[in-house]
C-alpha positions as CSV (number, residue, x, y, z in Angstrom):
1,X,-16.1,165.3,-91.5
2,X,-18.0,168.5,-90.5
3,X,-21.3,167.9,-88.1
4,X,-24.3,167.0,-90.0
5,X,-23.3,166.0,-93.0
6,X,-22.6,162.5,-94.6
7,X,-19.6,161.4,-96.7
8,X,-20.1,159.5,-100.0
9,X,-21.6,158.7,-103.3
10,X,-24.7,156.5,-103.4
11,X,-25.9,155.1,-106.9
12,X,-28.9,154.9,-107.7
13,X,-28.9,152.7,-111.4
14,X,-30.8,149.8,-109.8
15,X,-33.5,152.1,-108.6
16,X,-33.8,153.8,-111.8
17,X,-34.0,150.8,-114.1
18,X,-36.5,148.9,-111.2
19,X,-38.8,152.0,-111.5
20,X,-38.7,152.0,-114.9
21,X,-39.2,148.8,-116.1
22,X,-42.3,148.1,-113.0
23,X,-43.6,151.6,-114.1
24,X,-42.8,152.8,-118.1
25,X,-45.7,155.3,-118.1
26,X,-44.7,157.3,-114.9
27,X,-43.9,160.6,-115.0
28,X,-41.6,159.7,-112.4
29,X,-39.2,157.0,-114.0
30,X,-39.1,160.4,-117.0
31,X,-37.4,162.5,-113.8
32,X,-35.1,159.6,-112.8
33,X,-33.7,159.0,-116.3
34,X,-32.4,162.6,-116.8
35,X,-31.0,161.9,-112.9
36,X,-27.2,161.0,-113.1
37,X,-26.3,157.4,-111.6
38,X,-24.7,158.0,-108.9
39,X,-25.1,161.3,-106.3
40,X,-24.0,162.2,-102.6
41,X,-26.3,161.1,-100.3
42,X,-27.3,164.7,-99.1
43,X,-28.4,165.1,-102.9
44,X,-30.6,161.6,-102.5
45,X,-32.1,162.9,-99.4
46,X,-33.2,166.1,-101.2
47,X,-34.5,164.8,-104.3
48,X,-36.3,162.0,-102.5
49,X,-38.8,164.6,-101.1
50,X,-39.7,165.7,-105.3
51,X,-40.0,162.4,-106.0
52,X,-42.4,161.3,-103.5
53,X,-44.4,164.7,-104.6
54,X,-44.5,163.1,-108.2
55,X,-46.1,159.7,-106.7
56,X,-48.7,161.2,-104.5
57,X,-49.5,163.4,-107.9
58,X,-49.6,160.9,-110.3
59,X,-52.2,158.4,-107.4
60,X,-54.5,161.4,-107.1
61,X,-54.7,162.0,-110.7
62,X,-55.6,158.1,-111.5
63,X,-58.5,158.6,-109.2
């Protein structure tokens, strides 16, 4: 394994389904639907950072 990088596939169907059924109306659980099940985990890191943009958006347009 090369420096830096991390091996394997994490899935991510619990988190999807969680999301969506505690949250139906988030714009969020739409992006995590059209996500595939399972990804690499340098893919999870990456997308974790869109996601949490999504969040803060959708708090400061409930204010």
């Amino acid at each position: 394994m090369q420096e830096g990088k991390v091996a394997g596939e994490v899935s991510i169907s619990n988190l999807k389904r969680s999301f969506v059924k505690k949250f139906p109306n988030s714009r969020l659980a739409a992006v995590l639907l059209r996500e595939p099940d399972s990804m690499s985990v340098e893919e999870l890191i990456g997308k974790t950072g869109t996601w949490l943009v999504f969040l803060q958006t959708e708090g400061r347009d409930e204010k």
